[in-house]
Backbone as a printed PyTorch tensor [residue, N CA C, xyz], in Angstrom:
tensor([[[  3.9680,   4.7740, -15.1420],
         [  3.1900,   3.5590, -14.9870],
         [  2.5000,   3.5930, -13.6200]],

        [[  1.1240,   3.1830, -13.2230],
         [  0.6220,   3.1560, -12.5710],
         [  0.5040,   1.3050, -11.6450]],

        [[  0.6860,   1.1970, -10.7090],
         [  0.8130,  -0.2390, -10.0670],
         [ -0.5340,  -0.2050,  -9.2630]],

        [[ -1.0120,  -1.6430,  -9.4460],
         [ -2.3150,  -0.9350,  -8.0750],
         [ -1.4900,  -2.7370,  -7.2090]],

        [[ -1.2550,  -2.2660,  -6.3940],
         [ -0.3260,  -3.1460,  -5.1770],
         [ -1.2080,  -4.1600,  -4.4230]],

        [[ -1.0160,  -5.4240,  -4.4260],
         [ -2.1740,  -6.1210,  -3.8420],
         [ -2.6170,  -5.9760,  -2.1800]],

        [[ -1.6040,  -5.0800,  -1.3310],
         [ -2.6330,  -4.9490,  -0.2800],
         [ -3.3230,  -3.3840,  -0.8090]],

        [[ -3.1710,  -2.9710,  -1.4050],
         [ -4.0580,  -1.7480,  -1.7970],
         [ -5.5130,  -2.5180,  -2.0690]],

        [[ -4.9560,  -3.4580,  -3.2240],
         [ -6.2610,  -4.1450,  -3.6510],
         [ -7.0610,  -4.8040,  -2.2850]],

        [[ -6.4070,  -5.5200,  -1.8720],
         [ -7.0000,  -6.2530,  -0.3800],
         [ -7.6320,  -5.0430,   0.0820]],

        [[ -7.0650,  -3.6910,   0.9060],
         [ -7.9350,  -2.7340,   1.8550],
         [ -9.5080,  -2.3840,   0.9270]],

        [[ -9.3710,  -2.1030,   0.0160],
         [-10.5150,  -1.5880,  -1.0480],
         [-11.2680,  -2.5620,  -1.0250]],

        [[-10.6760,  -3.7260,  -1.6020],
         [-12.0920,  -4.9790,  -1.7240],
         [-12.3430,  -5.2400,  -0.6400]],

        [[-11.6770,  -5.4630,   0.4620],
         [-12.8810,  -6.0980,   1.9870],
         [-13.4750,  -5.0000,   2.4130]],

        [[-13.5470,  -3.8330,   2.1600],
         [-14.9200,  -2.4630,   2.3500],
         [-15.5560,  -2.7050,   1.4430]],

        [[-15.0870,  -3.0540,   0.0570],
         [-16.6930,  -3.3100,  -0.6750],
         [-17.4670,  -4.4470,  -0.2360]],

        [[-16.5070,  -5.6390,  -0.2310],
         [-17.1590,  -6.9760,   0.0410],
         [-18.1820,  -6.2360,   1.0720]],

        [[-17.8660,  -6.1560,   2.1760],
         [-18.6310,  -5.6310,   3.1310],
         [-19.5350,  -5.0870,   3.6830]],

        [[-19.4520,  -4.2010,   2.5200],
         [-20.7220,  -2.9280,   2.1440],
         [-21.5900,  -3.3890,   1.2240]],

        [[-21.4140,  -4.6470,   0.5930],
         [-21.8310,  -5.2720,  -0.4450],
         [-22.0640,  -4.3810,  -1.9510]],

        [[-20.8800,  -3.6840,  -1.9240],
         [-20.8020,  -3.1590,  -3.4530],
         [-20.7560,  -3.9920,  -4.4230]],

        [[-21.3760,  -4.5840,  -5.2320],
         [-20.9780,  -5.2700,  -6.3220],
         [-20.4250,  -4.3140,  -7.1890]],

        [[-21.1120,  -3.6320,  -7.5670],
         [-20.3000,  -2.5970,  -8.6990],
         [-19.0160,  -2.0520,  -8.3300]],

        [[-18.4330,  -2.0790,  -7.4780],
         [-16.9040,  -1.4460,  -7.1580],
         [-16.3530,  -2.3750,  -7.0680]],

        [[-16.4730,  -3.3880,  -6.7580],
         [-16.0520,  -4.8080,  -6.6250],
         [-15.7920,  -5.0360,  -8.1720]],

        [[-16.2740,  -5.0490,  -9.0850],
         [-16.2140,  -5.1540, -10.5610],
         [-15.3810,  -4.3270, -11.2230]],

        [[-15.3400,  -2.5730, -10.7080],
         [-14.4260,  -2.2050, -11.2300],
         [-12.6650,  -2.2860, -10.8710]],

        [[-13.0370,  -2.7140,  -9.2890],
         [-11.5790,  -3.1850,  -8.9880],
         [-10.9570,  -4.2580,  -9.8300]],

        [[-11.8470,  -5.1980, -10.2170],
         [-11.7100,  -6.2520, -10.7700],
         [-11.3260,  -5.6820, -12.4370]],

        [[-11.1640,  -4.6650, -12.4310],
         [-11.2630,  -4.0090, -14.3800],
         [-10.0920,  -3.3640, -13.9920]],

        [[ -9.6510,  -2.6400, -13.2720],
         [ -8.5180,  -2.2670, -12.5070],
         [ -7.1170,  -3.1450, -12.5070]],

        [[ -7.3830,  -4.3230, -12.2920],
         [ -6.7560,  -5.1940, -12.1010],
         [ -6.1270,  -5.9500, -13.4660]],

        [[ -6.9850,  -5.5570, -14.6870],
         [ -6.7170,  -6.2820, -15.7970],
         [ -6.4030,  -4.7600, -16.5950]],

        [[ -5.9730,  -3.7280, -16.6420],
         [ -5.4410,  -2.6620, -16.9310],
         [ -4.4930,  -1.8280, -16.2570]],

        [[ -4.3860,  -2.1400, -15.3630],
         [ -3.2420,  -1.6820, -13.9980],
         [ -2.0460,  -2.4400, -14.0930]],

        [[ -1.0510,  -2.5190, -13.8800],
         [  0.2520,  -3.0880, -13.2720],
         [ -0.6580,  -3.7760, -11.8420]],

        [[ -0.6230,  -4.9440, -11.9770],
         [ -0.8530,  -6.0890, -10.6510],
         [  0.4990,  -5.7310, -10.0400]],

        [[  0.8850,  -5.6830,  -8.9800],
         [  1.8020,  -5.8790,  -8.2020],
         [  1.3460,  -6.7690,  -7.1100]],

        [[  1.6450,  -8.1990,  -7.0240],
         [  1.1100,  -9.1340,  -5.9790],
         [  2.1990,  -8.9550,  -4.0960]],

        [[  2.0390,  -9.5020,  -4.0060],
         [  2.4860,  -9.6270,  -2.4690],
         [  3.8380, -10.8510,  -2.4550]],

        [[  5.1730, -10.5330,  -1.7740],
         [  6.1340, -11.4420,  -2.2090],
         [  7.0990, -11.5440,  -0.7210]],

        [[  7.5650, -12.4930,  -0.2750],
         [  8.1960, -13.2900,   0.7180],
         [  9.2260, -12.0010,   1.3650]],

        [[  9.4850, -11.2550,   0.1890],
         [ 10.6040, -10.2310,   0.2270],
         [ 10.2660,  -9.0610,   0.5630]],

        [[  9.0820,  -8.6050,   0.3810],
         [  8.4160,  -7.5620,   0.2740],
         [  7.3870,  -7.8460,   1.7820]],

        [[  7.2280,  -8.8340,   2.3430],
         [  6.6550,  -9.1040,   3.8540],
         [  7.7460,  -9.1380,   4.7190]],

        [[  9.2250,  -9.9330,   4.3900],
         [  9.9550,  -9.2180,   5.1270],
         [ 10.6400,  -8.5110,   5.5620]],

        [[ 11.1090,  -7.5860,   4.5990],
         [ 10.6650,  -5.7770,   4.5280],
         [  9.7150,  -5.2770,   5.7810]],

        [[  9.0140,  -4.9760,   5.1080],
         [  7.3640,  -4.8160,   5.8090],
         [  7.4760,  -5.0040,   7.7630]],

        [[  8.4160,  -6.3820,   8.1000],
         [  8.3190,  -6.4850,   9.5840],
         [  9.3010,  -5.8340,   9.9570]],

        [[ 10.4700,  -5.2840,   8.9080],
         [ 11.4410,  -4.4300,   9.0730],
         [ 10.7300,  -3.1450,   9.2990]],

        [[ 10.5360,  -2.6720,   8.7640],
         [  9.3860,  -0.8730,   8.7040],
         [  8.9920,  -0.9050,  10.1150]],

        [[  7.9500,  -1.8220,  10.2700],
         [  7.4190,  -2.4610,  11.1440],
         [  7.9920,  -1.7400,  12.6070]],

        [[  9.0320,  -2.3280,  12.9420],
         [  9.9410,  -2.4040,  14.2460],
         [ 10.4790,  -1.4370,  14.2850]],

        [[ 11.1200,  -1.2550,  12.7510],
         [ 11.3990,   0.3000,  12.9940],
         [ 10.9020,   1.3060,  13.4080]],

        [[  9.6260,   1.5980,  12.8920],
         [  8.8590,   2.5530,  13.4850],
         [  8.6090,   2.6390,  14.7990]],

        [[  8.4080,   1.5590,  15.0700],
         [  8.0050,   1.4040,  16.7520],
         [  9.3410,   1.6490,  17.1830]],

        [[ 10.1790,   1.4580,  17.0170],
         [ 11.6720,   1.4820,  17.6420],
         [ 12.0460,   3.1010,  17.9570]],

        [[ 11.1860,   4.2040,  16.6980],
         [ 11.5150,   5.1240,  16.8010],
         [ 10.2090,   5.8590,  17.0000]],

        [[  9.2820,   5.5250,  17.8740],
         [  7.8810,   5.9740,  18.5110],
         [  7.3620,   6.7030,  17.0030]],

        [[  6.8520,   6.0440,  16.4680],
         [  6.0570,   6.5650,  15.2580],
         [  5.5980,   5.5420,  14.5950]],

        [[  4.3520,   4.5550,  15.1970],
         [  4.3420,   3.2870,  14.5530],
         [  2.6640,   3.9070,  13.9610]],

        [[  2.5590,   3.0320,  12.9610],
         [  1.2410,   3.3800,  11.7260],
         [  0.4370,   2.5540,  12.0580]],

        [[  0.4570,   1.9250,  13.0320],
         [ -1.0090,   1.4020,  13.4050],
         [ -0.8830,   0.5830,  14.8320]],

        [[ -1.8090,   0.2250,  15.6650],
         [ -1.8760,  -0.5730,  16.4630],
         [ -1.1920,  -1.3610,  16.5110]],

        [[ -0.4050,  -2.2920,  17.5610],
         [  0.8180,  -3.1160,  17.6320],
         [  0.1840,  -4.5630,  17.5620]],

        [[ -1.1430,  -4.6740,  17.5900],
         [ -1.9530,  -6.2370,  16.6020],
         [ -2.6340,  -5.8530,  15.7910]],

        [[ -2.2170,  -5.0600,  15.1260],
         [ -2.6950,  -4.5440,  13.8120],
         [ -2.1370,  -5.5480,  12.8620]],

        [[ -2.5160,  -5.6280,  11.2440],
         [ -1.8770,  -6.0000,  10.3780],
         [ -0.6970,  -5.2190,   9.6540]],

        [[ -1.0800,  -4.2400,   9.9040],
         [ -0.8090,  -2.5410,   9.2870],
         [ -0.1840,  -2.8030,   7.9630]],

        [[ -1.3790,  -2.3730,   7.4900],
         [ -1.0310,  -2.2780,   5.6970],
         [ -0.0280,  -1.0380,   5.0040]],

        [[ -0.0420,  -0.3120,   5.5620],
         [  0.2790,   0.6600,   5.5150],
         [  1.8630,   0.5900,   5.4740]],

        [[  2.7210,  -0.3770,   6.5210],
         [  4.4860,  -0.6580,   6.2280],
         [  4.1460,  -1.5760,   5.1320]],

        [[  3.2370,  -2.1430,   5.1980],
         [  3.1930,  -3.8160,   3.7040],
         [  3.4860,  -2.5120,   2.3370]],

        [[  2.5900,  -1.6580,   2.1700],
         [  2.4490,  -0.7890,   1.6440],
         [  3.8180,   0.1730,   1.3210]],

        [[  4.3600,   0.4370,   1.5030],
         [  5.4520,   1.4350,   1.9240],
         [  6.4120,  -0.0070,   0.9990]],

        [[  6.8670,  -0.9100,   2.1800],
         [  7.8680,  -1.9700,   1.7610],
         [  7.7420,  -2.2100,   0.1370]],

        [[  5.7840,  -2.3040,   0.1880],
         [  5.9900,  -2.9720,  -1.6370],
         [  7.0780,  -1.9200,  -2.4310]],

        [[  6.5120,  -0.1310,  -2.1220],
         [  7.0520,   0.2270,  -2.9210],
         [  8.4110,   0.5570,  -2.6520]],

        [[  9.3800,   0.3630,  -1.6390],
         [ 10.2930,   0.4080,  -1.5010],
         [ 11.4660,  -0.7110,  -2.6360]],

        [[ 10.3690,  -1.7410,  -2.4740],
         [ 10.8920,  -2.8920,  -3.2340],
         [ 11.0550,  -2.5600,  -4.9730]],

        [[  9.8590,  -1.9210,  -5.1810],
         [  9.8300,  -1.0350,  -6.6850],
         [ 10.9600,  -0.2370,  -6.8940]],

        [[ 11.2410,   0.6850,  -5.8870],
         [ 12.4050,   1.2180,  -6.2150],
         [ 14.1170,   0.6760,  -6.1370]],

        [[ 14.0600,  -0.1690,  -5.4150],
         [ 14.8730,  -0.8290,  -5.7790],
         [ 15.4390,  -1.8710,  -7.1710]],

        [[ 14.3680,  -1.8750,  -7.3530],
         [ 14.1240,  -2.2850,  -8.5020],
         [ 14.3180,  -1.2210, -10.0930]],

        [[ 14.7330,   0.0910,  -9.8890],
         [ 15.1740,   1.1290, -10.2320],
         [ 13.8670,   2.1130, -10.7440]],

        [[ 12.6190,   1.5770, -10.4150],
         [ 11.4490,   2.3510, -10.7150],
         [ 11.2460,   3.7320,  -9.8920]],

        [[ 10.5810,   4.6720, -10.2450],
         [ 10.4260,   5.9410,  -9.7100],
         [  9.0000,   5.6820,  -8.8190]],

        [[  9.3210,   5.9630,  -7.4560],
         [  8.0580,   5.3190,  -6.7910],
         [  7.1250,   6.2960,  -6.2720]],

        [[  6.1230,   6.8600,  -6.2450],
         [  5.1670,   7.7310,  -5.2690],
         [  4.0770,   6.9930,  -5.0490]],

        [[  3.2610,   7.1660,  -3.7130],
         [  2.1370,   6.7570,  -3.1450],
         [  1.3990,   7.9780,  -3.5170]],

        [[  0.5660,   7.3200,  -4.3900],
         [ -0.7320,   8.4600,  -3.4680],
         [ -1.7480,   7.9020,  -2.9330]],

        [[ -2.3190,   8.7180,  -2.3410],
         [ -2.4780,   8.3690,  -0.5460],
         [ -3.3900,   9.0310,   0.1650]],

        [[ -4.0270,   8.7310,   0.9960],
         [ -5.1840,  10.0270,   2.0160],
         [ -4.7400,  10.2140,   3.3360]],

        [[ -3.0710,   8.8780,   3.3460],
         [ -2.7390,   8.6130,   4.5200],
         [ -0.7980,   9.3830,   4.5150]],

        [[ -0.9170,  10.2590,   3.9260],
         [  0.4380,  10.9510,   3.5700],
         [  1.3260,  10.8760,   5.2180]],

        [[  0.7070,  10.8810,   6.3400],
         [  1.4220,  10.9440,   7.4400],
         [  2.3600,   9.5050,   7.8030]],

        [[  1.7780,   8.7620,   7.7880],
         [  1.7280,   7.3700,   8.0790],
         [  2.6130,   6.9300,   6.6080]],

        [[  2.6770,   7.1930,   5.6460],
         [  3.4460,   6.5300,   4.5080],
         [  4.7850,   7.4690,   4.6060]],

        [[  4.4420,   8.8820,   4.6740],
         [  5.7950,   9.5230,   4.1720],
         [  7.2580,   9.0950,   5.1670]],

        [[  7.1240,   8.4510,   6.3050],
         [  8.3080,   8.3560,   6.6820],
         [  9.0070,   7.4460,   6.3480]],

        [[  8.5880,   6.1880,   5.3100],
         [  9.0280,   5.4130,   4.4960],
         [  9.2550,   5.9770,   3.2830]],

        [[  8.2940,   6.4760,   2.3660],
         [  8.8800,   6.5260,   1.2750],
         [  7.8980,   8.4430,   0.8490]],

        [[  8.3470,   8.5730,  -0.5170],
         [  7.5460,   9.8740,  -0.8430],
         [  5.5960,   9.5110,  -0.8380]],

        [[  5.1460,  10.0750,  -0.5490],
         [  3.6570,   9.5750,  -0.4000],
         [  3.1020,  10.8020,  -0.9020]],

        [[  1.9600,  11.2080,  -1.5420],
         [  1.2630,  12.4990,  -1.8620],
         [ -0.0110,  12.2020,  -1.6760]],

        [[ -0.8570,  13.1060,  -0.9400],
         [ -2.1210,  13.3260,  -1.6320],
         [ -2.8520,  13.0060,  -2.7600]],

        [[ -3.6450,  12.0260,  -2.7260],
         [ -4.1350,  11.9400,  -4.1860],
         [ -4.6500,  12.6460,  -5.0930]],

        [[ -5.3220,  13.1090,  -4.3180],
         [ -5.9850,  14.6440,  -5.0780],
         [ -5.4970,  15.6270,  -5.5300]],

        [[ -3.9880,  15.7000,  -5.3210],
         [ -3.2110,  16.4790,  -6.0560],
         [ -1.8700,  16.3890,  -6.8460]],

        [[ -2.0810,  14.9380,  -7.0060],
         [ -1.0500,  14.1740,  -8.3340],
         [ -1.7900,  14.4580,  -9.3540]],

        [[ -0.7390,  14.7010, -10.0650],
         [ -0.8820,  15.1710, -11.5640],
         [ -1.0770,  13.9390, -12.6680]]])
């Protein structure tokens, strides 16, 4: 099963908004009604400030320290999936920054 995770969705749509893609904007939106939605949850943000600290705690933080950094939100969602007893992989362009949370791959070379 494929999940498309709502800060995934969030990073993608505010570059289109932006760029003023309408047409990618539409297919995210088609994405969304054929994909596993995975929304954003109380549990899964505080997770996320866990990753968070951690990383910094252990000099390897994924983004700027007033960053939002999607990237632990990211990680946490799917941490939360697997707990949930699902089999979890990212794929990703950002394999550095995800893999020390969870398995992350290359997108371009998931099968």
């Amino acid at each position: 099963m494929v999940i498309l995770p709502e800060i995934a969705d969030y990073e993608v749509r505010r570059e289109l908004i932006r760029a003023g893609k309408e047409r990618g904007i539409r297919k995210l939106d088609l994405f969304k009604n054929v994909l596993t939605y995975r929304a954003l949850t109380a549990e899964v943000m505080l997770l996320a400030a866990q990753l968070w600290a951690q990383a910094r705690m252990r000099g390897r933080p994924t983004a700027e320290a007033n960053a939002l950094d999607g990237d632990v939100i990211l990680a946490a969602q799917a941490i939360w999936e697997a707990s949930e007893g699902n089999q979890v992989v990212i794929a990703t362009t950002n394999v550095g920054h995800l893999s020390q949370f969870v398995d992350a791959r290359e997108w371009r070379l998931m099968e």
